[in-house]
DRENTI-304673 format. One record per atom (N, C-alpha, C, O): residue in one letter; x, y, z. Coordinates in steps of 0.2 Angstrom, whole numbers, padded with zeros to 4 digits, always signed. Layout:
N
aXYZ ...
This chain:
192
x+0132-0070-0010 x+0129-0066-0005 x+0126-0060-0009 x+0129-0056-0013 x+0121-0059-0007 x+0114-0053-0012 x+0119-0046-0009 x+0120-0045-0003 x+0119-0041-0013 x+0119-0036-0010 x+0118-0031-0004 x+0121-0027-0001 x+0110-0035-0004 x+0106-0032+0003 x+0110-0035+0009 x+0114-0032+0013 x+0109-0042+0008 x+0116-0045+0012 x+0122-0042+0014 x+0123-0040+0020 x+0124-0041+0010 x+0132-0038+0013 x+0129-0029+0015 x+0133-0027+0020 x+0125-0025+0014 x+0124-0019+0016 x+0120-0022+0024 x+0122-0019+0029 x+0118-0024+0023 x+0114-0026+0033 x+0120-0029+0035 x+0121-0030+0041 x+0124-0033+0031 x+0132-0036+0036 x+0136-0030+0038 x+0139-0029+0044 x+0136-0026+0034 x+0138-0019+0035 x+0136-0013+0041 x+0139-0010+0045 x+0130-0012+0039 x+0127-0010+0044 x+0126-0011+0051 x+0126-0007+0055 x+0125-0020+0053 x+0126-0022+0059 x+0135-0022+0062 x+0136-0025+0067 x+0139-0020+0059 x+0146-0020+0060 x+0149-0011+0061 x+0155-0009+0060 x+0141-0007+0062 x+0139+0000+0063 x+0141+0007+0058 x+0143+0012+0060 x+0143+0004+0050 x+0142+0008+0045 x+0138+0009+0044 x+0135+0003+0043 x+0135+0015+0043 x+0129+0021+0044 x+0129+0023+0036 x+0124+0026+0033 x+0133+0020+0033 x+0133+0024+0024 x+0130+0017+0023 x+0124+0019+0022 x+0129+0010+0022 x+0123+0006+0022 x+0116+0009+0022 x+0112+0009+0018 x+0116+0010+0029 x+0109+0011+0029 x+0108+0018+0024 x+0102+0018+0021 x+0112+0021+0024 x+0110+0027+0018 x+0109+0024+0011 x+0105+0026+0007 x+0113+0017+0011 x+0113+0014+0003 x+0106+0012+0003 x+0102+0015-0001 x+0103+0006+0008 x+0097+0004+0010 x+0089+0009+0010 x+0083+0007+0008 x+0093+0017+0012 x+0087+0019+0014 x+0085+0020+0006 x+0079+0020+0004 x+0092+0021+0002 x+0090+0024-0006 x+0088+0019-0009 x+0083+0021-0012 x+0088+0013-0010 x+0087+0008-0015 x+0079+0007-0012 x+0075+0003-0016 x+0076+0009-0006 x+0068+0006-0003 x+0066+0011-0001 x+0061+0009+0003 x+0066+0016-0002 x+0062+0024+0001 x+0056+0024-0001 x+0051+0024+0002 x+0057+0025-0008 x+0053+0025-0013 x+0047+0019-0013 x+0041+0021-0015 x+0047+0013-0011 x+0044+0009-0012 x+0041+0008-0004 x+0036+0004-0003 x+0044+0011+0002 x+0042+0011+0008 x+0037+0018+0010 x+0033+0018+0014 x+0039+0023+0005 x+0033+0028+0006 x+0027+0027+0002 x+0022+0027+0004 x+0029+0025-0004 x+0022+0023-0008 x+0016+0018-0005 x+0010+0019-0004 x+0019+0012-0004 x+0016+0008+0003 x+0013+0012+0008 x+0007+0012+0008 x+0017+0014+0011 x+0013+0021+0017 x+0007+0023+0014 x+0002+0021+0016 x+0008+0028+0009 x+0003+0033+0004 x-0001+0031+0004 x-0006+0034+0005 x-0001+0022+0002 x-0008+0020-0002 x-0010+0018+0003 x-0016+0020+0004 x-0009+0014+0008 x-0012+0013+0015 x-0016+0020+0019 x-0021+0020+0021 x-0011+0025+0019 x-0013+0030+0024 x-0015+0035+0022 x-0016+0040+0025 x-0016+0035+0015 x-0016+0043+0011 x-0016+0047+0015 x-0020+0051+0016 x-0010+0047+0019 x-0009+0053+0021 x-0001+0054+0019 x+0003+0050+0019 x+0000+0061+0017 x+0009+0060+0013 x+0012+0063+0022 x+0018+0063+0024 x+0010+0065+0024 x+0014+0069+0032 x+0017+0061+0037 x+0023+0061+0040 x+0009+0055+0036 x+0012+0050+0038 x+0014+0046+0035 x+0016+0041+0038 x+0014+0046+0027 x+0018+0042+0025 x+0026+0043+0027 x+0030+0039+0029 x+0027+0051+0026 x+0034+0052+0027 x+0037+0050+0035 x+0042+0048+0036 x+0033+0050+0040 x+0032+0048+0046 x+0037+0040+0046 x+0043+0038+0048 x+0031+0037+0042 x+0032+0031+0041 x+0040+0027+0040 x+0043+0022+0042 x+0041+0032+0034 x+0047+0031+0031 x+0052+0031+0035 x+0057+0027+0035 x+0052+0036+0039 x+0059+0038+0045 x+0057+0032+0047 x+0060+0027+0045 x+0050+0030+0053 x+0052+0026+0057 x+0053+0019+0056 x+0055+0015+0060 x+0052+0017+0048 x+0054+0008+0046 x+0063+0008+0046 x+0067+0004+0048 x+0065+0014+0044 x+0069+0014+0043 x+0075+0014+0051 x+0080+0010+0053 x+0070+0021+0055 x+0073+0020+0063 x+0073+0013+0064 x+0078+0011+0067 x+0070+0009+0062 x+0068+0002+0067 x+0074-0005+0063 x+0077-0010+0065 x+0074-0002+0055 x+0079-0007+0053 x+0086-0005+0058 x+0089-0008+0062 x+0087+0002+0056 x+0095+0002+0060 x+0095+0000+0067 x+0100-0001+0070 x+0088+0000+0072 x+0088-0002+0079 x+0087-0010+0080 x+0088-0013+0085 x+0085-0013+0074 x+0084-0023+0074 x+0088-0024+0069 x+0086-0029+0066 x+0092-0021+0067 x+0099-0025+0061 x+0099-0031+0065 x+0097-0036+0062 x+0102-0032+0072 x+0105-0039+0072 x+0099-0045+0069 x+0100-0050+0066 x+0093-0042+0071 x+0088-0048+0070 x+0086-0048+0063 x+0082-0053+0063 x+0088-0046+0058 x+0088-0046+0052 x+0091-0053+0049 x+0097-0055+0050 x+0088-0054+0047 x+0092-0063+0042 x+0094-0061+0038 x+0090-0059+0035 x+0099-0060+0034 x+0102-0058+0029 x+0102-0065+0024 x+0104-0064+0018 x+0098-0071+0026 x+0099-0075+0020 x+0092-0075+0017 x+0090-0079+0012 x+0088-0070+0021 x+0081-0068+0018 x+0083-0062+0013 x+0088-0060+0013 x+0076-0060+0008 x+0076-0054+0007 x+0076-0048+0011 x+0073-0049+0017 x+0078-0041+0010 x+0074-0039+0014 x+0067-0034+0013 x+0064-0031+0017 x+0066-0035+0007 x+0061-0030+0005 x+0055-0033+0008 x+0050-0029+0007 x+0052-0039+0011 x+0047-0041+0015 x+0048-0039+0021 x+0043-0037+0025 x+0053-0040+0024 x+0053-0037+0031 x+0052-0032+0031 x+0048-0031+0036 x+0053-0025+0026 x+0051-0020+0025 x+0045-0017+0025 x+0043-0011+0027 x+0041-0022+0020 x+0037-0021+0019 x+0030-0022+0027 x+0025-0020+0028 x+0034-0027+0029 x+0029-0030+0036 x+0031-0024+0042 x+0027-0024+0047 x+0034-0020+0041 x+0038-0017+0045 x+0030-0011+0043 x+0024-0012+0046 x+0032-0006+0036 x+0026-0004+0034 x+0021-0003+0035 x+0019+0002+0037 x+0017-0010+0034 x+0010-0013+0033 x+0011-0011+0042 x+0007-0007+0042 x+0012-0011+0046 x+0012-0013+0054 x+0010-0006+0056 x+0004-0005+0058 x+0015-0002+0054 x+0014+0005+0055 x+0010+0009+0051 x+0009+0015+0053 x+0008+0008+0048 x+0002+0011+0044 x-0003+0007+0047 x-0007+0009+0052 x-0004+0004+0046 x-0008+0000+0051 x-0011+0004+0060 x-0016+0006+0062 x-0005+0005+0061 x-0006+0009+0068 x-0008+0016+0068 x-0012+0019+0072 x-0005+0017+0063 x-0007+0025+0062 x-0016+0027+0057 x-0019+0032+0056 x-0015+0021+0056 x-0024+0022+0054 x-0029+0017+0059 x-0035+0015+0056 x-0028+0015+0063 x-0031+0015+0067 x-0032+0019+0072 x-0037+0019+0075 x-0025+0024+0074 x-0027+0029+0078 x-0028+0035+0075 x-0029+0040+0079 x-0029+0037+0068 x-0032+0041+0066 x-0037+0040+0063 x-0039+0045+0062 x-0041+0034+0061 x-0046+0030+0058 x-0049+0035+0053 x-0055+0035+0053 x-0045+0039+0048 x-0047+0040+0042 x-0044+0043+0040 x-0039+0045+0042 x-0046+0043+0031 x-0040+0044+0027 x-0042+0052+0023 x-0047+0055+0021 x-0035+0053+0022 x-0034+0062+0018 x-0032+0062+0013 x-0036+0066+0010 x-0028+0060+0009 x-0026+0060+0003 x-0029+0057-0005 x-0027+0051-0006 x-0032+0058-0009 x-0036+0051-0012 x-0027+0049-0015 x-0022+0051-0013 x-0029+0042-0019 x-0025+0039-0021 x-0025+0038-0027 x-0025+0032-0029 x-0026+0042-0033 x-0029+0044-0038 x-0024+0037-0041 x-0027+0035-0046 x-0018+0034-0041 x-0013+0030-0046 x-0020+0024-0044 x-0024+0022-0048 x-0019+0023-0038 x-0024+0016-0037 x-0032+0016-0040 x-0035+0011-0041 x-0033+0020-0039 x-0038+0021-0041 x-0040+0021-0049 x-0046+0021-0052 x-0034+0022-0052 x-0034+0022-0061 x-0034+0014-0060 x-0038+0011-0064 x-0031+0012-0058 x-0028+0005-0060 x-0035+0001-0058 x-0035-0005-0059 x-0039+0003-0056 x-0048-0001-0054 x-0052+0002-0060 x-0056-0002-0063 x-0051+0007-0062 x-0057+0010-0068 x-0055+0013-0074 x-0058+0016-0079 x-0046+0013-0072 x-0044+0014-0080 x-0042+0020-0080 x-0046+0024-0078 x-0035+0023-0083 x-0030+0029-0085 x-0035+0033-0088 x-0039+0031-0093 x-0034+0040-0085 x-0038+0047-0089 x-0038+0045-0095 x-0044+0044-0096 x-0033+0045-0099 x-0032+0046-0106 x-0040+0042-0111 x-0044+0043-0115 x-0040+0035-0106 x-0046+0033-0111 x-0053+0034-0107 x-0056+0029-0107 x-0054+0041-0103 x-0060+0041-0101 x-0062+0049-0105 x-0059+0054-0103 x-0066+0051-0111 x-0068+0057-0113 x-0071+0062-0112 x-0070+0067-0115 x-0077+0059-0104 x-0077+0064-0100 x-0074+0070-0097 x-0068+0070-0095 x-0079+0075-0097 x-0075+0080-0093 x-0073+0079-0086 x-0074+0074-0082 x-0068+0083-0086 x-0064+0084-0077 x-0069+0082-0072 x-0069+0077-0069 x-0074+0088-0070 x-0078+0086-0067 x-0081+0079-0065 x-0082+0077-0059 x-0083+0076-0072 x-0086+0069-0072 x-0083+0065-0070 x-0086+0060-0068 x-0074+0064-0070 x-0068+0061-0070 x-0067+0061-0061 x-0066+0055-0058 x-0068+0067-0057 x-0067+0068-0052 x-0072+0067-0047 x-0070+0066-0041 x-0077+0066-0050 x-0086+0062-0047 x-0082+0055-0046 x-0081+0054-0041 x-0080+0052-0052 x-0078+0043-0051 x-0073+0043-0046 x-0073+0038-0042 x-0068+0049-0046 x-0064+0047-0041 x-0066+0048-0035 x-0064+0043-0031 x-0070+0052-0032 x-0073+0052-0026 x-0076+0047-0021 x-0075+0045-0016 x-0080+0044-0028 x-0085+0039-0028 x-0080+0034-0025 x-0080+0033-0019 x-0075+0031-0029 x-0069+0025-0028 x-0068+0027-0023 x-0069+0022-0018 x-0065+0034-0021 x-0061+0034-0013 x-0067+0032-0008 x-0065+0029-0002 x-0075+0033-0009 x-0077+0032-0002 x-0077+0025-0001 x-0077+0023+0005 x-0077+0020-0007 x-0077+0015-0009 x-0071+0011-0007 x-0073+0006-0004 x-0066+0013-0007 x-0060+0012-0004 x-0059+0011+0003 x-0057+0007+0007 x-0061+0017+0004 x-0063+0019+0012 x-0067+0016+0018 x-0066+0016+0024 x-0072+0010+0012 x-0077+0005+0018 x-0074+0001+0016 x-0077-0004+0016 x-0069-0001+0014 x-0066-0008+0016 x-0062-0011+0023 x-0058-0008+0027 x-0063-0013+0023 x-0060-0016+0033 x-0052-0015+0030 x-0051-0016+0024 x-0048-0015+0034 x-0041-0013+0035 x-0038-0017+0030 x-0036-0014+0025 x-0039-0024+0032 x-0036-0030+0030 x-0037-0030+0023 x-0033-0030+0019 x-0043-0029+0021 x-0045-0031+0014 x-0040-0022+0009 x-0037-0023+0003 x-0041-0017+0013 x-0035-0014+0009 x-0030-0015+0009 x-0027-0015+0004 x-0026-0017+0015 x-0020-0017+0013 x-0017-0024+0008 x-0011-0024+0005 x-0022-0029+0008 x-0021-0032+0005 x-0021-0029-0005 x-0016-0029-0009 x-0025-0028-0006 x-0028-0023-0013 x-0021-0017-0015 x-0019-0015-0020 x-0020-0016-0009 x-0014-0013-0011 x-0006-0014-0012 x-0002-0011-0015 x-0005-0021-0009 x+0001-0022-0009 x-0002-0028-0017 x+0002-0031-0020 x-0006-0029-0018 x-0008-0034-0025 x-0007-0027-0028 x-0001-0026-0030 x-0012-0023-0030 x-0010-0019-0036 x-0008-0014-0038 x-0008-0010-0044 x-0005-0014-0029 x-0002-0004-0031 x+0006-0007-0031 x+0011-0005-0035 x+0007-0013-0027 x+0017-0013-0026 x+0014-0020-0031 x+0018-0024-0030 x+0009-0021-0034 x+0012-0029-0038 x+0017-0034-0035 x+0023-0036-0037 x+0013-0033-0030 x+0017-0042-0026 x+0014-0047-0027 x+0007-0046-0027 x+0016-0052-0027 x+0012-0059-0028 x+0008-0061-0022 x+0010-0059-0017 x+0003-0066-0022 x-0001-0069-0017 x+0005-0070-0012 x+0005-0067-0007 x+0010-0076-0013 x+0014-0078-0008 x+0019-0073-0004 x+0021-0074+0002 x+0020-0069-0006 x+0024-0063-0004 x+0020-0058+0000 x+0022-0057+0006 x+0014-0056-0002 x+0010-0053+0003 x+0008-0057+0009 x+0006-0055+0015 x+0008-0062+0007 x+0006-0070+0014 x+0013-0066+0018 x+0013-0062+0022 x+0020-0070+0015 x+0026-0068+0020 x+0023-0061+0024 x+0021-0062+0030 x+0024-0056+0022 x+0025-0051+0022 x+0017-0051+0029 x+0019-0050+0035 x+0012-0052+0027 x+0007-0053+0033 x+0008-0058+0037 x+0006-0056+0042 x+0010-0065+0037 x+0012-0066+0041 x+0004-0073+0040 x+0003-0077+0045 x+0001-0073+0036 x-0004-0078+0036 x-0004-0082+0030 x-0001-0081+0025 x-0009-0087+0030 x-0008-0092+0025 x-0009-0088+0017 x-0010-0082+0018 x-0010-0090+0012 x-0009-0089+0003 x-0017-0089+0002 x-0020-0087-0003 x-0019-0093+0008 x-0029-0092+0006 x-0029-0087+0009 x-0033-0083+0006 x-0027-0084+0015 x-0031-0079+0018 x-0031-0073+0013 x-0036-0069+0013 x-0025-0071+0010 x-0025-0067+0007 x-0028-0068-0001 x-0028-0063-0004 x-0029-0073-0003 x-0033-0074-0009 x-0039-0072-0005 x-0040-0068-0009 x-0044-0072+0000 x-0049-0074+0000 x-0050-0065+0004 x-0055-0062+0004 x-0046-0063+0006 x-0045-0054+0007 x-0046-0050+0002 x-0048-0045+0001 x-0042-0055-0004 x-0042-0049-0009 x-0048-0054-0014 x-0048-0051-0019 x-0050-0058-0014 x-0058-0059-0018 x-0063-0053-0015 x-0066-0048-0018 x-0064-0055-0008 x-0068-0050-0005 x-0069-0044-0005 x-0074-0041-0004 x-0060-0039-0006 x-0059-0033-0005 x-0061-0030-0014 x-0062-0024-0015 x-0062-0035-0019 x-0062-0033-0025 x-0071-0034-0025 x-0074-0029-0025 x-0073-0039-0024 x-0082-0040-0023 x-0083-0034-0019 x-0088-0031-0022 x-0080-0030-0014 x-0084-0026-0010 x-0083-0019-0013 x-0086-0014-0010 x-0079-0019-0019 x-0078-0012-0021 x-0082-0014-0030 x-0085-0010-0034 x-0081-0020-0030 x-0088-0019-0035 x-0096-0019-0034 x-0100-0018-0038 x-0096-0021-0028 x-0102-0020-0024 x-0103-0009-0023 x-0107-0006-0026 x-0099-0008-0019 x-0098-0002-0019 x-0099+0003-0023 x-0102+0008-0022 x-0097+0000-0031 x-0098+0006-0034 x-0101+0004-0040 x-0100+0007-0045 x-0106-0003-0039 x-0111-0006-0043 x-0110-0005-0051 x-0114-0002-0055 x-0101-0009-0050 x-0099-0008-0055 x-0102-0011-0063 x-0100-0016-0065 x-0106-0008-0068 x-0107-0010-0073 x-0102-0014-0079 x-0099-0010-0082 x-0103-0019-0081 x-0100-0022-0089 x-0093-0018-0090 x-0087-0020-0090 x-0093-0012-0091 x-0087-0010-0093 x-0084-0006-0089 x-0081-0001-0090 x-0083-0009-0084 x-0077-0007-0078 x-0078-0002-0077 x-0072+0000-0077 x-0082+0003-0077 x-0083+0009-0074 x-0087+0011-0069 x-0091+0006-0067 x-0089+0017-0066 x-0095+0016-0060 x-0101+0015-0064 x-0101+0017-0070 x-0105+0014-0062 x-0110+0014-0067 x-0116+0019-0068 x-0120+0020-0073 x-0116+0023-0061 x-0120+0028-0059 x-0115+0033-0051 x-0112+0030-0046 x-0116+0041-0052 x-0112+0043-0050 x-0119+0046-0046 x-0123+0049-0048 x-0119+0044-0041 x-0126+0047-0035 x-0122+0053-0032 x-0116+0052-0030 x-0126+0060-0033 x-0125+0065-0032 x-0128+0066-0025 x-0134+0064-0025 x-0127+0069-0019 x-0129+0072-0012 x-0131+0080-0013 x-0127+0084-0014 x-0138+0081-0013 x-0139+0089-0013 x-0141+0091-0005 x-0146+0089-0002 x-0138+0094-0002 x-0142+0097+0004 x-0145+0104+0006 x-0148+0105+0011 
């Protein structure tokens, strides 16, 4: 029996030091999830309490012969979910995810300013994509889960999600009319 296992057998037997073992081993990967979905850190932390309220209030319905970090994360993704659609937009940029599409400061030689143009540019980029195609993009390259895991986890077939996250990538290279070397290729400035 895994670990998690015996901590939610624990838990549903109403040891509360479980669920503290639980909250520590997944906090960190249940807020970042939050973050990148809602860039918001107030409703990530939000989020955080309520996956967490909702395991110790549906312990029994938990499978212990599953994992749990997919329930967790469907848990996440739902609530985040909710909370950007009732706020329908986003506060925080996401500057980690956003490296990992155009590449770590370190090899970009431009000045700050110029650095800070591209992330703008990304976040709006980000921003027109329809729910589904981010949170897919997110749980591929910000938590590196696999195609099949993010399927469990949404709850649809291994195309849909291949064919979310071809799209969610085409519309952010579309977006930001990416040139040859992975970078934006022009930074359109607004004067008014």
């Amino acid at each position: 029996m895994s670990e998690d296992a015996q901590l939610i057998r624990q838990l549903q037997a109403g040891d509360l030091e479980a669920l503290g073992a639980l909250y520590d081993r997944y906090r960190l990967t249940v807020y970042r999830t939050a973050l990148a979905i809602t860039r918001d850190t107030d409703a990530a932390e939000d989020i955080l309490q309520e996956a967490f309220l909702r395991l110790h209030a549906y312990v029994d319905r938990v499978d212990t012969r599953l994992p749990l970090a997919p329930w967790l994360y469907r848990i996440t993704v739902n609530l985040s979910y909710t909370w950007v659609t009732r706020r329908d937009k986003w506060r925080v940029p996401l500057e980690d995810f956003i490296e990992q599409l155009i590449g770590p400061v370190k090899y970009h030689p431009e000045p700050i300013a110029e650095r800070n143009d591209e992330l703008r540019v990304m976040q709006k980029a980000i921003e027109a994509l329809t729910f589904s195609q981010r949170v897919v993009i997110v749980l591929y390259y910000l938590n590196d889960l696999s195609l099949q895991e993010i399927a469990d986890i949404l709850g649809c077939p291994v195309g849909t999600v291949k064919s979310r996250l071809h799209y969610g990538r085409e519309n952010l290279r579309h977006l930001l009319d990416v040139d040859g070397s992975g970078s934006a290729a022009e930074v359109q400035y607004e004067f008014t």
